[in-house]
C-alpha positions in Angstrom: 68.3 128.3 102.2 64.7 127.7 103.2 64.3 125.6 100.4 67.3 123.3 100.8 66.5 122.7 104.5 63.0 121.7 103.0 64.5 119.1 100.6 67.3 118.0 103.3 63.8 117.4 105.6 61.9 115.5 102.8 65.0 113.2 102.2 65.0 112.5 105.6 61.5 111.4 105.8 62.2 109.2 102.5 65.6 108.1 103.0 64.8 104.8 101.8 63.3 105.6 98.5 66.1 108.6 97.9 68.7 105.8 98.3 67.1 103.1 96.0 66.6 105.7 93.1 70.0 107.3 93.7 71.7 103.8 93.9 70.5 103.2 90.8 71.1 105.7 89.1 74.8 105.4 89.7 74.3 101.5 88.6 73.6 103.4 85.7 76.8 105.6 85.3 78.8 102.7 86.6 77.8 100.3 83.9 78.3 103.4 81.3 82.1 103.8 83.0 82.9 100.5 82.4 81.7 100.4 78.6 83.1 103.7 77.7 86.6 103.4 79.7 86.2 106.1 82.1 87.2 106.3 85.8 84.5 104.4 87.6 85.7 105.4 91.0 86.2 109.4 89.7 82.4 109.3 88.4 80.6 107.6 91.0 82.7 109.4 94.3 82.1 113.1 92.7 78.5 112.4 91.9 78.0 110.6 95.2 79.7 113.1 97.3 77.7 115.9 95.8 74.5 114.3 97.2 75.9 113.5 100.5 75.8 117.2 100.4 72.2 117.1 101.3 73.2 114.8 104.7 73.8 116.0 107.8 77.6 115.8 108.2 77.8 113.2 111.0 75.7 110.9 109.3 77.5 111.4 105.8 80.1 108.1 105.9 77.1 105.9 107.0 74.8 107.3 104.0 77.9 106.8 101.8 77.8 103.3 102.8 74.7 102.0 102.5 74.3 103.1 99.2 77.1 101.7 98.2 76.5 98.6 99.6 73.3 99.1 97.5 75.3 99.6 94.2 77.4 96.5 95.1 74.2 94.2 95.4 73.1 95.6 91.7 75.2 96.5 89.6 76.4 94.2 86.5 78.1 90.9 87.6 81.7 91.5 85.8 83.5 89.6 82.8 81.7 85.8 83.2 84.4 83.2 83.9 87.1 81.5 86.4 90.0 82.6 85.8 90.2 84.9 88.8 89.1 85.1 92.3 88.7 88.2 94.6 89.7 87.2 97.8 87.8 89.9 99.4 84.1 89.1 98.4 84.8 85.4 96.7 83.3 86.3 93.1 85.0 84.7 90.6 85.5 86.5 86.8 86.9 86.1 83.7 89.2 89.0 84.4 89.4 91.8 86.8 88.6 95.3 85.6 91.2 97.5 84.6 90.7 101.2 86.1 92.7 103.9 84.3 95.2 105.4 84.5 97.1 102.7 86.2 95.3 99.9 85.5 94.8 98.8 88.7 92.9 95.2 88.9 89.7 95.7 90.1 86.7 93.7 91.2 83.0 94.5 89.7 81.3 93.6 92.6 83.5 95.0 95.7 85.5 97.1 94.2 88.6 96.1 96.0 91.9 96.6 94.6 95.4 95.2 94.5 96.5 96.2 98.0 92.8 95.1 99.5 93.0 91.6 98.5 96.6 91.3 99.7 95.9 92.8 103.0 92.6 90.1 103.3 95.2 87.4 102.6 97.7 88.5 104.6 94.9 88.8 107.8 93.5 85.5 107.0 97.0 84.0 107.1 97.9 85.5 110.4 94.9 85.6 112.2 94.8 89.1 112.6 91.2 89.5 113.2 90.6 86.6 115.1 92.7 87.9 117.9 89.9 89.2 121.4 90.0 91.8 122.8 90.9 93.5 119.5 90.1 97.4 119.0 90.5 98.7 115.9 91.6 101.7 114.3 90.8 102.3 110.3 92.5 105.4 109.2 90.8 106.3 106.6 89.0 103.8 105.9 88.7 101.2 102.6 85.0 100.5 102.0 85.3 96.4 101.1 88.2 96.2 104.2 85.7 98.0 106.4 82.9 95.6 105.9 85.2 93.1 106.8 86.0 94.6 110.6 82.3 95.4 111.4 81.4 91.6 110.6 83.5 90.4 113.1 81.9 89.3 116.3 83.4 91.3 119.3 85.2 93.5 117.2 85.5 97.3 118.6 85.9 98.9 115.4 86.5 102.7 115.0 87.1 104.7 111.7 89.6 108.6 111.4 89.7 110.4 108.3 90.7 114.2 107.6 88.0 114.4 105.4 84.5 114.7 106.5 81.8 112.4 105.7 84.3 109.5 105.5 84.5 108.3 109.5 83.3 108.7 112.4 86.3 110.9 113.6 87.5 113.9 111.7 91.1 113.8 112.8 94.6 114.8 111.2 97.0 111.4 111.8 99.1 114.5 112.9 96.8 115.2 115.8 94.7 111.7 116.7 91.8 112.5 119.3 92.4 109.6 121.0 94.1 109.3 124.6 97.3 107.0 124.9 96.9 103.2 124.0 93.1 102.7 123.4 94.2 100.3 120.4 95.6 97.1 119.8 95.4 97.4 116.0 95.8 99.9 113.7 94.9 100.2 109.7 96.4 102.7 107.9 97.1 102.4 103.9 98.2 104.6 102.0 97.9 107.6 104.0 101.5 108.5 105.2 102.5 109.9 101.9 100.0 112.5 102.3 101.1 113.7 105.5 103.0 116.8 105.6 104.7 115.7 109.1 104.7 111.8 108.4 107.4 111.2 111.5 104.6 113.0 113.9 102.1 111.0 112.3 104.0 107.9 112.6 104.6 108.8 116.4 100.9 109.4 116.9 100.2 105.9 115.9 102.5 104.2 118.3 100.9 106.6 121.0 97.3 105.3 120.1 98.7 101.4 120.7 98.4 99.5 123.5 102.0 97.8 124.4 102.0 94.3 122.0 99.8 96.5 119.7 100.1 96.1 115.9 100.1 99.0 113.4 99.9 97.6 109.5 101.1 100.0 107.4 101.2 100.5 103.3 102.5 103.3 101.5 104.0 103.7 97.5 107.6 101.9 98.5 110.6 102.3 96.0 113.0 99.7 97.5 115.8 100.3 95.1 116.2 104.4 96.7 118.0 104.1 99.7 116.3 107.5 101.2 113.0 108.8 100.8 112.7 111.5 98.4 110.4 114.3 99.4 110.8 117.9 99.2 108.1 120.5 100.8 108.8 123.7 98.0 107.3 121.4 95.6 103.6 121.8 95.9 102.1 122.1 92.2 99.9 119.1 91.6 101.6 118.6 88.0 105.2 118.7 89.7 104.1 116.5 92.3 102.6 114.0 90.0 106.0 114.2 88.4 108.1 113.8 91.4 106.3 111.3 94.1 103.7 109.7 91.4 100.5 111.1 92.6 99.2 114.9 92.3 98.7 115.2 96.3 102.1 112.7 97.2 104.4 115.2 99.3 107.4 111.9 99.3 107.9 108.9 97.3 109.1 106.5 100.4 112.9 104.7 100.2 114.4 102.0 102.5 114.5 104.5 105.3 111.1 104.3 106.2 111.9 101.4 108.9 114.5 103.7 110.0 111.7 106.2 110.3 108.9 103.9 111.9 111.9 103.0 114.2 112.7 106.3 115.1 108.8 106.7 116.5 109.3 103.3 118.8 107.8 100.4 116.9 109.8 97.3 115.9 108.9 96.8 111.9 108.9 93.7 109.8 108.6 94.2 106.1 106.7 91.4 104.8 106.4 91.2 100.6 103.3 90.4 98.7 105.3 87.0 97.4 105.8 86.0 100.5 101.7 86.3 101.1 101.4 84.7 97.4 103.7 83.2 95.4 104.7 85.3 92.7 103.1 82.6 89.9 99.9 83.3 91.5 99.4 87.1 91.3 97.4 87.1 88.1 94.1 85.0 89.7 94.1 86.7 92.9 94.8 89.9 91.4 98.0 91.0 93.1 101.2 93.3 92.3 104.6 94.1 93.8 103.4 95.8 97.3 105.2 95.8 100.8 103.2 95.4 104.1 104.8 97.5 107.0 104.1 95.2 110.6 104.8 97.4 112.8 105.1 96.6 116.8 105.1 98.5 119.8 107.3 97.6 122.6 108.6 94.1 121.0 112.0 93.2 119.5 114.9 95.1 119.2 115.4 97.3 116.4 117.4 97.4 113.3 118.9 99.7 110.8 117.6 99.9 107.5 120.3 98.6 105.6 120.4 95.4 107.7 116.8 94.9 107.8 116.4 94.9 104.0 119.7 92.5 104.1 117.7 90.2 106.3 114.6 90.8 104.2 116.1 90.0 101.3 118.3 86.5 102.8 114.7 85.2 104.2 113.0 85.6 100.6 
């Protein structure tokens, strides 16, 4: 123990060097994922969370991004070329990266995904950041959509995750530390699935809005099952990975999520990623079939689920 507190004491005293030499190093095994096909994001987050080991817990999300922000500034440029753009850092390639086992589209500098570049669309369209006062909720929090709420001029931005070392609050969306209405935006991607309660978790976002406040909300949609599919006695990773599509899903979500984002008070438009993009366009900007959940509190009158994906479907 003595000696770890010694080495946690010396990297504290050469933070600066530790983080160059580690953020190469992982430029390293990054450029060595890419060549050899391996999961870049598996590699570099199980390496760099064993080193955030050596940080104080608090400090662990901001260590985590800073060297990451150093990886970003050196690592290999991607495939040269124009036939795509990421809309989230601006680079331009000859191709996004594929990242098994999906193959989700990736960027080589910012890392940002499909659902990243949509959602930066989708804001820029809207004007969803431009809007002041704004306070902002990020539950647990994308790196490259981070960087783009702390650049924001008189922007209160402020980050939740159950995990620690990924935000500054270590909070279960079941349970939000947070008294009634301090937000008039909330983030939260891909997070709901996880949630064993995701109807109290839905209700303790629309308690953390101001009234006129706007949760956005992603989640893995089927819109051809009419009711979500979840089932709690199913909690082997394998059988989950075969049921909901991911070994920690607990649902695979149906056309009754407005009902259920409804039921906890907001007013919800579904908007689709071709009515962000047109569909033609999907392949340079890196896009795929994904829904984006605007949720309102204390606007509009509700609807059921079957005549809001009528309506949905009539506007398209």
């Amino acid at each position: 123990m003595a000696q770890f507190n010694a080495l946690r004491m010396f990297l504290h005293a050469n933070g600066r060097i530790f983080f160059g030499i580690l953020s190469r190093t992982l430029v390293i095994f990054t450029n060595l994922a890419y060549d050899v096909g391996e999961k870049w994001d598996f590699l570099m987050n199980r390496l760099l969370n064993l080193v955030l080991k050596l940080v104080p817990a608090k400090n662990r999300w901001i260590a985590k991004e800073k060297i990451r922000l150093s990886i970003n500034a050196l690592k290999r440029a991607g495939q040269p070329g124009n036939n795509v753009v990421c809309d989230c850092c601006g680079n331009r390639f000859g191709a996004f990266d594929s990242v098994p086992p999906r193959g989700s589209q990736r960027c080589a500098r910012c890392r940002a995904g499909e659902r990243q570049r949509l959602l930066t669309i989708f804001f820029e369209q809207r004007g969803m950041l431009k809007k002041r006062p704004l306070k902002v909720l990020h539950v647990a929090p994308e790196y490259v959509l981070r960087q783009q709420f702390i650049k924001e001029p008189g922007l209160e931005y402020v980050t939740s995750d159950i995990l620690v070392g990924n935000a500054e609050y270590i909070a279960n969306l079941e349970d939000l530390p947070f008294a009634d209405g301090p937000f008039n935006f909330i983030l939260c991607c891909h997070v709901l699935e996880h949630v064993d309660h995701d109807q109290v978790a839905m209700k303790e976002l629309h308690r953390g809005l101001s009234d006129g406040g706007t949760a956005i909300i992603m989640v893995p949609f089927n819109k051809s099952r009419p009711v979500t599919y979840e089932d709690p006695s199913i909690t082997d990773p394998k059988e989950r990975l075969k049921h909901f599509g991911q070994e920690d899903h607990v649902r695979e979500y149906g056309l009754d999520l407005v009902d259920r984002l409804q039921n906890a008070g907001f007013a919800v438009e579904t908007v689709y990623a071709d009515q962000v993009v047109p569909r033609d366009q999907w392949g340079r900007h890196g896009l795929m079939e994904e829904e984006i959940f605007v949720c309102t509190k204390g606007v509009m009158a509700p609807k059921t689920a079957a005549v809001h994906a009528e309506s949905v479907e009539a506007s398209r």
